[in-house]
Each structure stands twice: as C-alpha cells, then as structure tokens.
KOLMARTOR-409534 format. One line per 8 residues: number of its first residue (from 1); their letters; for each residue x, y, z of N, C-alpha, C. Coordinates in steps of 0.1 Angstrom, whole numbers, plus 5000, padded with zeros to 4 digits. Example, Ala and Ser with C-alpha at 12.3 -4.5 7.8 and 13.67 -1.06 7.14 Angstrom:
# residues 2
1> as> 5132,4943,5078,5123,4955,5078,5132,4967,5078 ~ 5128,4978,5071,5137,4989,5071,5129,5000,5079
//
This chain:
# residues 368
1> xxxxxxxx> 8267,8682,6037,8272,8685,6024,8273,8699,6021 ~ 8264,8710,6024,8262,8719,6019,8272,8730,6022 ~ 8275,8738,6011,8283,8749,6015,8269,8760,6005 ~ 8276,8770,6008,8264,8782,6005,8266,8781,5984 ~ 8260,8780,5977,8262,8779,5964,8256,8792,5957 ~ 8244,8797,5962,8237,8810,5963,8235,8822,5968 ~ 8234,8831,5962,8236,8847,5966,8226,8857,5958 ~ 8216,8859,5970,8205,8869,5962,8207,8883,5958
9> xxxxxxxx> 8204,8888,5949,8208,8903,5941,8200,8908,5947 ~ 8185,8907,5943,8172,8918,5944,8162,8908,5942 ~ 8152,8915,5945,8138,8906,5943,8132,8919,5936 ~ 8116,8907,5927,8109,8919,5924,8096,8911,5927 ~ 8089,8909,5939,8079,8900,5944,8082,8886,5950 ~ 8079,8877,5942,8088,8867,5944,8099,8864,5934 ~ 8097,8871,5924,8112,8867,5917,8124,8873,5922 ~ 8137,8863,5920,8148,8860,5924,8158,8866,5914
17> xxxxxxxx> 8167,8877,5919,8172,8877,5907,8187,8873,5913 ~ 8198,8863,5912,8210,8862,5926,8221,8854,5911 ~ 8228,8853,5920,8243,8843,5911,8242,8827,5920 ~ 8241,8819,5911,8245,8803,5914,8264,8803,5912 ~ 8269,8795,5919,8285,8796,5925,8282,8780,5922 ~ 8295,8779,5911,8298,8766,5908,8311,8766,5905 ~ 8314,8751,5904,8329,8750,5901,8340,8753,5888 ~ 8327,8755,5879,8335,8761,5863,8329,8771,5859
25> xxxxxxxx> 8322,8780,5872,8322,8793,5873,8306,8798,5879 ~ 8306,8809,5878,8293,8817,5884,8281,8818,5874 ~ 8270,8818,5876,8260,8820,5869,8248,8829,5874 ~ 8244,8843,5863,8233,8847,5870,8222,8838,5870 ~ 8211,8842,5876,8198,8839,5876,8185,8849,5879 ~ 8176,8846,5874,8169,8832,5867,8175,8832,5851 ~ 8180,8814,5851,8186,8813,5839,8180,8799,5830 ~ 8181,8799,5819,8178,8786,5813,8188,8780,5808
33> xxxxxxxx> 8184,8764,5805,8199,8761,5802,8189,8751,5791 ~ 8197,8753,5783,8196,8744,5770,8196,8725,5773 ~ 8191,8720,5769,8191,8703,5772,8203,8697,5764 ~ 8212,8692,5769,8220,8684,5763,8222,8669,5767 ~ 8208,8660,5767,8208,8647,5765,8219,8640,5770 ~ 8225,8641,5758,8234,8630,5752,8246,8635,5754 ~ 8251,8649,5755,8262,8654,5756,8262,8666,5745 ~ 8250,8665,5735,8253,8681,5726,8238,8680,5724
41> xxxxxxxx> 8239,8694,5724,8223,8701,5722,8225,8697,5706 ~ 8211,8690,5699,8210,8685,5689,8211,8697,5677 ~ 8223,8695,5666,8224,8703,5658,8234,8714,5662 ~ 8238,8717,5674,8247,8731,5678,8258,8724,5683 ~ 8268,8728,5675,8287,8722,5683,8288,8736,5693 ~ 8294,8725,5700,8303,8737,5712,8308,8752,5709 ~ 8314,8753,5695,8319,8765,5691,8307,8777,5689 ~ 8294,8772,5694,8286,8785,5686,8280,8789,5707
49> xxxxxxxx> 8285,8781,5713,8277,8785,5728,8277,8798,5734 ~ 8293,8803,5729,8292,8812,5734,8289,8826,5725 ~ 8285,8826,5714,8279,8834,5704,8265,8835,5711 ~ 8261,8821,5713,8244,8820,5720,8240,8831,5734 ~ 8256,8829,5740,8253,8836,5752,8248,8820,5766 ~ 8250,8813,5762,8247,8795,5769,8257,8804,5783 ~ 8254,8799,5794,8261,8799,5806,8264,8785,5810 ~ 8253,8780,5807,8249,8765,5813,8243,8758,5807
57> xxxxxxxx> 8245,8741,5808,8234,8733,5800,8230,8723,5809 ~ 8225,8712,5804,8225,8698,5819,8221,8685,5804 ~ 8227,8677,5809,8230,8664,5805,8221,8650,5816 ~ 8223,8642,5806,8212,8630,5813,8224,8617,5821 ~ 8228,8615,5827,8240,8607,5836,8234,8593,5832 ~ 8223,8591,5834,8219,8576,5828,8223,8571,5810 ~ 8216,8582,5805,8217,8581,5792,8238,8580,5787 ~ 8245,8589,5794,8259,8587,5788,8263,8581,5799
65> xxxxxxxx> 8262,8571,5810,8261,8556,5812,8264,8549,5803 ~ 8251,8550,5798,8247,8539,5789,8257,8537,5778 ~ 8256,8548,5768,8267,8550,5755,8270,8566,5758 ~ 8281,8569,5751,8291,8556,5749,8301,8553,5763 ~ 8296,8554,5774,8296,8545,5789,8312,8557,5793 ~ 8312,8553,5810,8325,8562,5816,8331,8558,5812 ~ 8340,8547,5807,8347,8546,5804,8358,8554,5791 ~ 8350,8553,5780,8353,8565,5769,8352,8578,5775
73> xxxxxxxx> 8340,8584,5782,8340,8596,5790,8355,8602,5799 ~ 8359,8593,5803,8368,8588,5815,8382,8590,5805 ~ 8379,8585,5795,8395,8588,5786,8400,8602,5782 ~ 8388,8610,5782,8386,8627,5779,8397,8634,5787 ~ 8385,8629,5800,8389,8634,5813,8377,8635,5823 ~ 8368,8641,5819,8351,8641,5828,8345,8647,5815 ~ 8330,8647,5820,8323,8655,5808,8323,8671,5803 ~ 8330,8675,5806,8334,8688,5799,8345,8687,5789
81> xxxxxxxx> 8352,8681,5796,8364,8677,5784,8359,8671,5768 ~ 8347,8659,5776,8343,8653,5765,8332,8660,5756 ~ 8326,8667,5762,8318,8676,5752,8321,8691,5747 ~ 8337,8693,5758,8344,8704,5753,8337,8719,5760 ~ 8327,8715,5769,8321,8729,5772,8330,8730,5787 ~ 8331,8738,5784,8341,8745,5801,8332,8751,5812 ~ 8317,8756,5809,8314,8767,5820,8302,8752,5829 ~ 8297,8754,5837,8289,8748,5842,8280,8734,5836
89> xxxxxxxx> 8281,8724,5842,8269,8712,5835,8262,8707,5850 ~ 8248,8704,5847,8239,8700,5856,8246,8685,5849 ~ 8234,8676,5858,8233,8660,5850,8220,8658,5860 ~ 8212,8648,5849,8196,8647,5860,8202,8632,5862 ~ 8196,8625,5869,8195,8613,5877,8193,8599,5868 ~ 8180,8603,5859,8173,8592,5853,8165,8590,5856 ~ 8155,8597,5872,8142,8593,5873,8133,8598,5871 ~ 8136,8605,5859,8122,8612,5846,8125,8597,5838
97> xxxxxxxx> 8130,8592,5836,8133,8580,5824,8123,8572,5829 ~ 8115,8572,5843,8106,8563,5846,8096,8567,5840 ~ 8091,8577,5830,8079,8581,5826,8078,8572,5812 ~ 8089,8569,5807,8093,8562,5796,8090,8547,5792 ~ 8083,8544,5788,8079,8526,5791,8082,8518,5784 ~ 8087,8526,5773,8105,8518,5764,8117,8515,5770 ~ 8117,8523,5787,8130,8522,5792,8126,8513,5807 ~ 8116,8516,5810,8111,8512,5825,8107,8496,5826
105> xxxxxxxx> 8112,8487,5837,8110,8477,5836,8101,8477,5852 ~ 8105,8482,5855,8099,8481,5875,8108,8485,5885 ~ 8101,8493,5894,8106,8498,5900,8104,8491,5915 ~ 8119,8493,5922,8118,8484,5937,8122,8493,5942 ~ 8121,8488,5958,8126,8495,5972,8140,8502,5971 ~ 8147,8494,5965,8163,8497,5961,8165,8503,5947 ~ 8158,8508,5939,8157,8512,5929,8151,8513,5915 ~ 8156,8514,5906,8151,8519,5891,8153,8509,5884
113> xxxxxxxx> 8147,8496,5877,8150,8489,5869,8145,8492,5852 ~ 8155,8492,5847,8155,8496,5833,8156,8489,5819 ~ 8152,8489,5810,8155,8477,5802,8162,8488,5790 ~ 8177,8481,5790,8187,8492,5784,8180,8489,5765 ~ 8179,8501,5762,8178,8497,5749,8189,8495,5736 ~ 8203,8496,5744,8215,8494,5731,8211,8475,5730 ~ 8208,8464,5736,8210,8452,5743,8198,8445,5748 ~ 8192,8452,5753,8179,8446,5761,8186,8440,5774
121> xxxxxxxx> 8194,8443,5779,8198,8437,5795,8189,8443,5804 ~ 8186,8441,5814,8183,8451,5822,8191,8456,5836 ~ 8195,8468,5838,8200,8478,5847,8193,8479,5860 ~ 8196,8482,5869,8192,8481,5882,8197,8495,5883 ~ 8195,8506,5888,8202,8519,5890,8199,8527,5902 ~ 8206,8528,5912,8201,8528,5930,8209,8541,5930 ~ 8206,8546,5943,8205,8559,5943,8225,8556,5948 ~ 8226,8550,5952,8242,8545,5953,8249,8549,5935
129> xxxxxxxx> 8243,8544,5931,8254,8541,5919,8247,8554,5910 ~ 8237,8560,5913,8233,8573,5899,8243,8582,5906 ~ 8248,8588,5924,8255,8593,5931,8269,8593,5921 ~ 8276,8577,5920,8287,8577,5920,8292,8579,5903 ~ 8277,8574,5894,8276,8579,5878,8286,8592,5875 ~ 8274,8604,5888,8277,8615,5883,8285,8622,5895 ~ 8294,8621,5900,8305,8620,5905,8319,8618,5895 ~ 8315,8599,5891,8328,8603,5878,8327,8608,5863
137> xxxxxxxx> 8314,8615,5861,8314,8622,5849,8320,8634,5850 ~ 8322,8641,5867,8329,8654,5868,8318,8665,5864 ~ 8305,8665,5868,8293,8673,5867,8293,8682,5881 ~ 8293,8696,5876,8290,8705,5884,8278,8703,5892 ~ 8264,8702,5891,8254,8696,5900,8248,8690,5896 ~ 8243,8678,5901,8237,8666,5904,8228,8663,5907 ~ 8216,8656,5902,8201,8654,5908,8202,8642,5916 ~ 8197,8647,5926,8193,8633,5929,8185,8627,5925
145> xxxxxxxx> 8185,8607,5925,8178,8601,5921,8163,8601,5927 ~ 8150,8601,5915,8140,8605,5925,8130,8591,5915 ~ 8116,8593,5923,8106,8586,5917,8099,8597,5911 ~ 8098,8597,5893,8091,8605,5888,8080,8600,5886 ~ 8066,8601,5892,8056,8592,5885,8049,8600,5878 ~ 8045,8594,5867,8030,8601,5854,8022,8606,5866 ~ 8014,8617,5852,8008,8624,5857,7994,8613,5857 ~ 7981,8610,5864,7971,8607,5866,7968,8591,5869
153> xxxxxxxx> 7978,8591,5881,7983,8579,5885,7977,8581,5903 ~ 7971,8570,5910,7966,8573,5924,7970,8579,5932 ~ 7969,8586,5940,7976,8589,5955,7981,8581,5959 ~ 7976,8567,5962,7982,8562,5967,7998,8555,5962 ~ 7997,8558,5949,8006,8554,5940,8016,8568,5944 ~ 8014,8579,5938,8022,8589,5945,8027,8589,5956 ~ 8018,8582,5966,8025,8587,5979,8039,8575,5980 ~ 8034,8564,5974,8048,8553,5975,8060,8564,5968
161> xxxxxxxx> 8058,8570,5954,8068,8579,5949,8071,8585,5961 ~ 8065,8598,5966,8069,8603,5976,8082,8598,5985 ~ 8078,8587,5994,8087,8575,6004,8096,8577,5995 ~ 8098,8566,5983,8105,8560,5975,8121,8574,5974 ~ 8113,8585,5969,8118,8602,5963,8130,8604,5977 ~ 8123,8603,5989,8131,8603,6004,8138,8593,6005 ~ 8138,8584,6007,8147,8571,6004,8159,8571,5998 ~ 8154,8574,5987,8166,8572,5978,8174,8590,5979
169> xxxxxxxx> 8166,8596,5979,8176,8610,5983,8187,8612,5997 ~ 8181,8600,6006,8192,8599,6017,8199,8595,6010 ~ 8198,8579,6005,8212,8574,6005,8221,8580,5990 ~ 8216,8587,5981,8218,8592,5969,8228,8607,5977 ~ 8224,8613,5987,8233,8621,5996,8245,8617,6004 ~ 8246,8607,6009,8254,8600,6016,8267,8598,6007 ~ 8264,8595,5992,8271,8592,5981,8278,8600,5973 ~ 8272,8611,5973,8279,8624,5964,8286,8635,5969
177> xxxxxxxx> 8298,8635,5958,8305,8646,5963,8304,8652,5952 ~ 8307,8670,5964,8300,8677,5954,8289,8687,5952 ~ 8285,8693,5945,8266,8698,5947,8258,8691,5941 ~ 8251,8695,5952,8236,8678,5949,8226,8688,5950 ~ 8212,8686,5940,8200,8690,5944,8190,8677,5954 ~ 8184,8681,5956,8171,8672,5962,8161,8677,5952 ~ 8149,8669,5948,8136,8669,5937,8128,8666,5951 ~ 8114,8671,5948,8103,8676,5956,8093,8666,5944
185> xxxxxxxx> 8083,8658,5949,8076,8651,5941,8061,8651,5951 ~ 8053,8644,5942,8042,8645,5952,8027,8650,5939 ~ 8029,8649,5927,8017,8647,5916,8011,8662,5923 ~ 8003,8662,5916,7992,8674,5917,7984,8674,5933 ~ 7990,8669,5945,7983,8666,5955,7991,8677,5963 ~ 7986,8682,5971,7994,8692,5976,7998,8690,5993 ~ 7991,8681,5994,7993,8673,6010,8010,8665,6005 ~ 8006,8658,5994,8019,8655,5995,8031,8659,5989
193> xxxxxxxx> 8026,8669,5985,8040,8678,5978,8046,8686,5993 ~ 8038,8686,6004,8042,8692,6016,8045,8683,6025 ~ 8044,8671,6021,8052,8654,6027,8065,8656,6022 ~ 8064,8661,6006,8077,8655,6002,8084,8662,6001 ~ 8086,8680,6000,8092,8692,6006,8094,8689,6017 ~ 8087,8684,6026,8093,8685,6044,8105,8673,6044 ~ 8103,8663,6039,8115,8652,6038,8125,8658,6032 ~ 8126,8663,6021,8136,8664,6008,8144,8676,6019
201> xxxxxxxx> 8138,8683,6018,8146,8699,6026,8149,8697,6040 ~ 8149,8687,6045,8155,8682,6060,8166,8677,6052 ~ 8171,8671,6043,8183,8664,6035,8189,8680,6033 ~ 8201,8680,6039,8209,8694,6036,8213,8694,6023 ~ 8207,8693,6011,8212,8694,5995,8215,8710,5996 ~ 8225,8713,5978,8226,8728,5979,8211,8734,5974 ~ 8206,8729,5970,8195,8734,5964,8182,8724,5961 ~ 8172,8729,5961,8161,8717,5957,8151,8724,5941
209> xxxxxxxx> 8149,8712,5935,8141,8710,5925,8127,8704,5927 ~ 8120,8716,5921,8102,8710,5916,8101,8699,5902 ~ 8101,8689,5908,8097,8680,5895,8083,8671,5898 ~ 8082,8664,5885,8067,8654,5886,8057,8665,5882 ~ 8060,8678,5877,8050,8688,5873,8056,8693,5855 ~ 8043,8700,5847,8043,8703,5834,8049,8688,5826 ~ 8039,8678,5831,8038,8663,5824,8031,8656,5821 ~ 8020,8664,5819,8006,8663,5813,7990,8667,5819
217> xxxxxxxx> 8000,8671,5833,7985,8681,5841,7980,8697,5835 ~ 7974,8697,5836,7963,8712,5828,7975,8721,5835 ~ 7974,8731,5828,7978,8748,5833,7978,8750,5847 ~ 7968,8751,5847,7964,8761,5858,7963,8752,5870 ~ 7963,8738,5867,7963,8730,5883,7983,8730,5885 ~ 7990,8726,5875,8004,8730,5876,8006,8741,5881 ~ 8006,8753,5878,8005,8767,5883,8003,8768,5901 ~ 7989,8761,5902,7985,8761,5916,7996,8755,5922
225> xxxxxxxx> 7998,8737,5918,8007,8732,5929,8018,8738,5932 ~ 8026,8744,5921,8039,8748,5919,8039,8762,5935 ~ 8028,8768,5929,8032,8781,5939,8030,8776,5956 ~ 8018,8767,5954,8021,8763,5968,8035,8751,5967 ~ 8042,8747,5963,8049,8742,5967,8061,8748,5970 ~ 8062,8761,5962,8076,8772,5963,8076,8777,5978 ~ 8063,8780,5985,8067,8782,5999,8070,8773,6007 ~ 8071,8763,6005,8078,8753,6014,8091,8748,6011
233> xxxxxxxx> 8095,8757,6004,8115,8757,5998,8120,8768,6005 ~ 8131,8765,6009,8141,8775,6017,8145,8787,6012 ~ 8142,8798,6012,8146,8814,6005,8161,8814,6002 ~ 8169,8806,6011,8181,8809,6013,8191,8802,5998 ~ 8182,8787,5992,8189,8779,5984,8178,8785,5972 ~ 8186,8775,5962,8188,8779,5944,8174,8771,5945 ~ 8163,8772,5938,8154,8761,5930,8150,8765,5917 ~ 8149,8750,5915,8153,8746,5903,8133,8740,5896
241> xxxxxxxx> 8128,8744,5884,8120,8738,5878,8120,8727,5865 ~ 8124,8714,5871,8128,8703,5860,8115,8705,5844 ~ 8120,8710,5836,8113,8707,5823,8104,8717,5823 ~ 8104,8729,5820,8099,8743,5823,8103,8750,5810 ~ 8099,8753,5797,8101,8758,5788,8099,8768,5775 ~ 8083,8772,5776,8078,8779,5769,8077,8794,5779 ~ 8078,8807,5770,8085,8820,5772,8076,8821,5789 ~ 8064,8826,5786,8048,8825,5796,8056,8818,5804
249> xxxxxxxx> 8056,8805,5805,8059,8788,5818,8071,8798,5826 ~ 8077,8798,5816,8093,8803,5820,8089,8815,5830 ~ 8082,8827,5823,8084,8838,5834,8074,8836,5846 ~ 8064,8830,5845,8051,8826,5856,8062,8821,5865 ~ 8069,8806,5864,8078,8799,5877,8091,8813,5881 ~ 8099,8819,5871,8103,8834,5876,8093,8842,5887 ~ 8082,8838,5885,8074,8853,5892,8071,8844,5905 ~ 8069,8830,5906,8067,8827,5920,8077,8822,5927
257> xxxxxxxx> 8093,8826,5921,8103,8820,5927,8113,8810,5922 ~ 8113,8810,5911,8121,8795,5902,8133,8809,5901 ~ 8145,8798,5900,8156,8804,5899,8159,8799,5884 ~ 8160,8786,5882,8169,8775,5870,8155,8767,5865 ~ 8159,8769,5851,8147,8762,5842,8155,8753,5832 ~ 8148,8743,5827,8157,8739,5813,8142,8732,5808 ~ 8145,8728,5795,8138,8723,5783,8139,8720,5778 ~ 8138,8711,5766,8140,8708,5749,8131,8715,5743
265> xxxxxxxx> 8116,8727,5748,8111,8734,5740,8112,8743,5732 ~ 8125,8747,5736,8126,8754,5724,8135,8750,5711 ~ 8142,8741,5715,8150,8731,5703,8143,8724,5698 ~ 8131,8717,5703,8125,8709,5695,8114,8713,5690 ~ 8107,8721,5695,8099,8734,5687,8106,8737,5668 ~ 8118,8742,5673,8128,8749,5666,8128,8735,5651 ~ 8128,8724,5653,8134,8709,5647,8119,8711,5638 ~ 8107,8715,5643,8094,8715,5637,8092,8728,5631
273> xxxxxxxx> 8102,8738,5629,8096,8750,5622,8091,8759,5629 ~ 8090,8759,5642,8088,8770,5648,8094,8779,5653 ~ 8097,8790,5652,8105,8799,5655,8099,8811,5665 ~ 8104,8813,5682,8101,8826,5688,8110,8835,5684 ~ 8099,8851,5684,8102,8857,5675,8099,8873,5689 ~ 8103,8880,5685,8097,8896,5692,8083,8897,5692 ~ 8078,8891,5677,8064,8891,5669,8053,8881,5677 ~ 8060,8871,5684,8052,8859,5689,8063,8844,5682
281> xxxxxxxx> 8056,8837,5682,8056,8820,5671,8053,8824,5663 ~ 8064,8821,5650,8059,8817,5640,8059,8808,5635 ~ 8053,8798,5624,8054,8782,5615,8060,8784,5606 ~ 8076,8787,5604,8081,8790,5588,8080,8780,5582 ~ 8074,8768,5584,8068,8763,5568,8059,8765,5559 ~ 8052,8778,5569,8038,8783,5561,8041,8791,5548 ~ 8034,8788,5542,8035,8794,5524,8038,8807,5526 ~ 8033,8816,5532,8036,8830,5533,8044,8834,5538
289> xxxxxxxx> 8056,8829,5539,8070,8831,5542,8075,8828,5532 ~ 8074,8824,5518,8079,8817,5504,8084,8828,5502 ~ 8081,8838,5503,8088,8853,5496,8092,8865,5503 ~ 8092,8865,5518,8097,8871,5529,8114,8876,5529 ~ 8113,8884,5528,8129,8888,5530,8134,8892,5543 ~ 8124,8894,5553,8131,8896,5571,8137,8885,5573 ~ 8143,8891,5583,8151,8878,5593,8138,8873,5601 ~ 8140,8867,5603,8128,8857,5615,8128,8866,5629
297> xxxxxxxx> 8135,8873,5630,8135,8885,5641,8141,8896,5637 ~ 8138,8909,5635,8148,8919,5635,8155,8923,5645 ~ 8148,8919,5655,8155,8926,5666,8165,8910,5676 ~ 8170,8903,5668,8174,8890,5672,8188,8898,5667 ~ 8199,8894,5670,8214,8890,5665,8227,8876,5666 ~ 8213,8868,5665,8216,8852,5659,8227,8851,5646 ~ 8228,8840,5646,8235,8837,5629,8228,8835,5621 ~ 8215,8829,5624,8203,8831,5612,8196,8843,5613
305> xxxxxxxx> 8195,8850,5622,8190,8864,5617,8201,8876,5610 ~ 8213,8871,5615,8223,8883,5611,8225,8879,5595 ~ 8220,8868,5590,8226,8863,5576,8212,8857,5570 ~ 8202,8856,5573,8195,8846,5565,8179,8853,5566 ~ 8172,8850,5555,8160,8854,5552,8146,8842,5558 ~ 8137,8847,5557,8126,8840,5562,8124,8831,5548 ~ 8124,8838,5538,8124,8833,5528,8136,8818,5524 ~ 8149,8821,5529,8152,8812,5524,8152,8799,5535
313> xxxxxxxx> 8150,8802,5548,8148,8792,5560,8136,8783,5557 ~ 8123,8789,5547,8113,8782,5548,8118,8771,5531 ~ 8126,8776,5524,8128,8768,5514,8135,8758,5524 ~ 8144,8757,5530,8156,8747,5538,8144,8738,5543 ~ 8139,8742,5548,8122,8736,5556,8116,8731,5546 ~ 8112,8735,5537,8105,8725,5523,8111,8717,5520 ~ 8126,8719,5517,8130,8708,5512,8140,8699,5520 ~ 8137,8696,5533,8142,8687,5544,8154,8687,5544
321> xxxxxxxx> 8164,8701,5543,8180,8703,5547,8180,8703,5558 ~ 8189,8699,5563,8197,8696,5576,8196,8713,5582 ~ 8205,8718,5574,8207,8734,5577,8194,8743,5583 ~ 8182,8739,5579,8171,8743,5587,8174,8741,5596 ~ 8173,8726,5602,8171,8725,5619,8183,8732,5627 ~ 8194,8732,5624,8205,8738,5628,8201,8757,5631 ~ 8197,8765,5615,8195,8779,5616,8179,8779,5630 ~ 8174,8770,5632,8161,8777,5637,8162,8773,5652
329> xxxxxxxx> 8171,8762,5653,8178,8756,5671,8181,8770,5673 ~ 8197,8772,5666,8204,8786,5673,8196,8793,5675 ~ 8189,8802,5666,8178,8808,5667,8171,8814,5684 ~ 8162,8799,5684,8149,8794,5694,8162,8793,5708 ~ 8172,8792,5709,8180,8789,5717,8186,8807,5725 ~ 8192,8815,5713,8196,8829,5713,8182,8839,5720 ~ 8171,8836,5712,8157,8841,5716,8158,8841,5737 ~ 8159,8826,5738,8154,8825,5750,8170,8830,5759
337> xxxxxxxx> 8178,8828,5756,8191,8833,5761,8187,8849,5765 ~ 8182,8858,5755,8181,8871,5754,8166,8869,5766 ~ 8158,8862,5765,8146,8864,5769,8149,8866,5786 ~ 8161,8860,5789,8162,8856,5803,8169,8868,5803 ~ 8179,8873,5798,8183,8886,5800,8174,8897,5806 ~ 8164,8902,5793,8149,8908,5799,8144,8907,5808 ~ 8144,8890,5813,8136,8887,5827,8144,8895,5840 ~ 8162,8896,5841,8168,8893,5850,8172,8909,5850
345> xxxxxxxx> 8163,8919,5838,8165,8935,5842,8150,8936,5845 ~ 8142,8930,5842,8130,8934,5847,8126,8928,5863 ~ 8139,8919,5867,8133,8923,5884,8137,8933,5895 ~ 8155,8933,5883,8165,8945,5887,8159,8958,5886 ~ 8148,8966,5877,8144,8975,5875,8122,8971,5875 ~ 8122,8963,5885,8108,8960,5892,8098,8962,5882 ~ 8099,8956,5872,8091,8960,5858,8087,8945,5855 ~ 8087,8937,5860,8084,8919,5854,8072,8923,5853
353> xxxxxxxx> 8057,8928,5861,8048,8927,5861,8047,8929,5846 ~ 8049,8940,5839,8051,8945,5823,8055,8935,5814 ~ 8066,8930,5819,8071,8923,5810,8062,8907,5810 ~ 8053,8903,5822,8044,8893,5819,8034,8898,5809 ~ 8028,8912,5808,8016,8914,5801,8022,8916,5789 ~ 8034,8917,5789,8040,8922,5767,8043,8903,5765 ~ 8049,8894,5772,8048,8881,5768,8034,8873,5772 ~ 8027,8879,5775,8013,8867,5774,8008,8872,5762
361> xxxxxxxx> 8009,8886,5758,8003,8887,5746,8010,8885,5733 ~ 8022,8880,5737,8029,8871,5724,8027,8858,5722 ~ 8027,8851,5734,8027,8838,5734,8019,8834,5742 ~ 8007,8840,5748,7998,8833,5756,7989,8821,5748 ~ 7988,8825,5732,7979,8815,5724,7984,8804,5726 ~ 7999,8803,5724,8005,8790,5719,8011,8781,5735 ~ 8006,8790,5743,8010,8785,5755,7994,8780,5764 ~ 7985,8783,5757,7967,8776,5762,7973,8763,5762
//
C-alpha cells in the first residue's frame, strides 16, 4: 500500500518537525487537529477554519455510518463536500467506541459488535467493512480498525486486544484504498506494546498511531510507555498520538517524537468556561472576571479576543447563551492552532527545551 506520505524538515532531539502529503493537500507538523465527531467541531461552521488557521480535522466513520448514514454522505459527494471542508480529514475506525458501554455489545474474532443507539439493532463492524466505510466517505487517512481496551483491564485481557489489533489490521489493509494508519496497542505493559509495534509495523501502513494510552492511566506511567513505545516506530513514517490534548501532553509527545495529535480538550474545556490563555487557564465564570475589560488573551487574534471582553464572555457564561460556547471553542481552538505554530519554530530554531519550561509553568497545575 505504501507510498512515501512524509518528509522530515529538522529535528530538535526527538522532535519532528516534516510535512504530511495528502490528497487535499500538504500539512506541516507537529500539528493538531480539532475533533469533528460527527462532521462539525461543535459550535464552529466551516467558514471560521480558516481564520482559526485549522489545516486539518478527523471525523468518527462509525458515528456518520450510523447518521445520517453514506447514503446522504454519498449525495454530497464524500465527506468534504458534505461538511464543506476542502483541506485534509482523518476518520478513526470506531475502536475507541469499545471503551463506551452504551455502545459496546461484545466483541468476537471477526469483530466489533455494537448496540446502535438511533434503534437498538445491533451492528457487527469487521475490519472489512470499517476499510470500506471509510473508503466511501472519501477520507484522506484512515485508521485502522483496532481493539481499544480500558485502561486496568488484565494482561491477559490486553494481550487478546493485542492479537485481536493484528488481526484485524491485516485484513482492515487488504481493504483500503488509500492512506491507512496501523494503531499500536498493548495497555500500559510494555512487553506488549513491543508485541504489538512489531506486528502493526510489519503491516506496510503509511504511518502508525499510539493508542489505548491518556485513558485513565496516571501521568507519568503514560509518559513512560509512550516513549518506550516511540522507539519501536519507524523514523521514516508520520506517528500519530490518538486523544492527546492539553498544551504540556501536547509538547511532551512533540519532544519524544509524535508528529499528529487531536482532542476534544480543548473544545470541551472551552464548552465549561475554560479558556487557554498566554497567562495559563483561566475559569471565566469566576466572579472576578464580572468587571474585566481584557480580552481573554492580549496576545490571541481570535474573534473573541479581537471583539470581546472578559467581562462580557463571563456574563454569556452566567447566563447560559449559546454565544459563550461558540466565543471560547474558537478561542481554545486558535490558542492551540498558534501553540503548534511555537512548537514547529521552536524545533526549527532548537529552543523546545524553553519552550517546555515557559509551558509547564503555565499549565503544569492544570495538567497534574
């Protein structure tokens, strides 16, 4: 399958600073990409992406399966047409949805069973058909289907994930056309995160992803597995850290080699009043913003900082407007847009070490 998708710029230790090569265009890295679910990052239309500075987003293939199904997708044209974005879209697989026990009915040898919740039928979803999902969505790259299991579940339970993650990544490759990643699983165990690196990366994908980590294991044991897992990924391909999102998380996987991050932390942060800031986090629903006349960043050039007061964002927040969650998404979205900016001159100009010690002391609290 593989043609070369990546091209490294510079390093500054282990960080990566290169362009991802895709079909609705190029992307630097290390980049983040905003979560779009369902097909729109909650609260932001297409028209403000590229004010944000967005290169990229990624979408859930199971989820617009589901509703409103290819078929309506299919009438567009593929998923860009239908959510109108033109530059790059990931799509994950669906097997983070196994962490979900509103969605998960049991899992077999042949796949993911699901209990749809538009209906209550249940879905059967094989590494055959998530392939051919996102194939006819028209998605730039593609996860392969994997076994996500919770965090503090046995080894022995892991290691079936593991098999299961190989398994279904053969025949999930056999299926797709296209760029495909492979996912690296294996819980906090590191025997078998080097089981399931050595399988996955024998599958010629363009790139592979670290998932099954930052899902409820401590810091610092995430940290550990991650770095020993990054040496057992190929220098030459893109990797990817599934669900990676606070400023710290973000530059730490940057500094041991993550190329591609995404999140809902900072949009859904953003939905609860928290706003990153130059300053650190702040809570604009706290009282002492009632009378604030700064922007929530001076040094931001958002649409809520170029036009709006702290003052009047915490009233929208008091009184449950819509318009809040909307001013503090763009916001938390622009922030981290700009943030990766900083990251991708501080490897160009070998200064990340700095730029870890000015972001832990913004956000190291909120990131304990």
């Amino acid at each position: 399958m593989s043609d070369k998708i990546f091209e490294l710029i510079s390093k500054n230790g282990k960080a990566r600073n290169g362009i991802l090569i895709t079909p609705h265009g190029n992307v630097e890295t290390p980049v983040f990409m905003p979560v779009a679910t369902k097909g729109t990052i909650k609260t932001v239309p297409e028209r403000d992406f590229q004010d944000l500075g967005i290169t990229m987003i990624i979408s859930n293939s199971l989820h617009l399966f589901l509703k409103p199904g290819l078929d309506i997708i299919k009438m567009h044209g593929d998923i860009h047409d239908f959510i109108r974005f033109k530059g790059p879209i990931f799509t994950d697989s669906g097997g983070f949805q196994i962490t979900n026990e509103n969605l998960l009915s049991s899992i077999r040898d042949d796949g993911i069973v699901f209990k749809t919740p538009h209906n209550g039928k249940k879905l059967l979803l094989t590494p055959k058909m998530s392939a051919e999902i996102q194939n006819d969505l028209g998605t730039d790259i593609a996860m392969a289907l994997d076994y996500c299991i919770p965090f503090g579940r046995s080894k022995r339970k892991v290691e079936r994930a593991v098999e299961l993650t190989y398994k279904w990544s053969r025949e999930f490759f056999s299926e797709r056309k296209g760029i495909g990643f492979g996912i690296v699983q294996g819980g906090v165990f590191k025997d078998l995160r080097e089981k399931s690196a050595s399988n996955i990366t024998s599958i010629d994908f363009h790139g592979y992803a670290v998932g099954g980590l930052s899902i409820g294991e401590p810091k610092d044991v995430m940290y550990d597995v991650l770095e020993y897992t990054m040496d057992l990924l190929p220098e030459e391909k893109p990797r990817y850290f599934m669900g990676l999102g606070s400023p710290v998380d973000v530059l730490k996987g940057v500094m041991l080699g993550i190329d591609v991050f995404d999140s809902v932390f900072p949009t859904r942060n953003a939905r609860h009043g928290l706003a990153f800031t130059n300053e650190g986090a702040l809570d604009i629903r706290k009282t002492k913003f009632r009378d604030d006349l700064r922007p929530l960043d001076e040094k931001c050039d958002c649409y809520a900082c170029r036009n709006y007061t702290r003052a009047y964002i915490h009233h929208l927040f008091r009184e449950k407007e819509i318009l809040a969650l909307y001013l503090l998404t763009v916001h938390n979205i622009r922030f981290m847009i700009r943030f990766m900016e900083n990251v991708r001159s501080s490897i160009k100009n070998n200064s990340i070490e700095k730029l870890m010690e000015d972001t832990e002391e913004k956000f190291g609290k909120q990131n304990a």
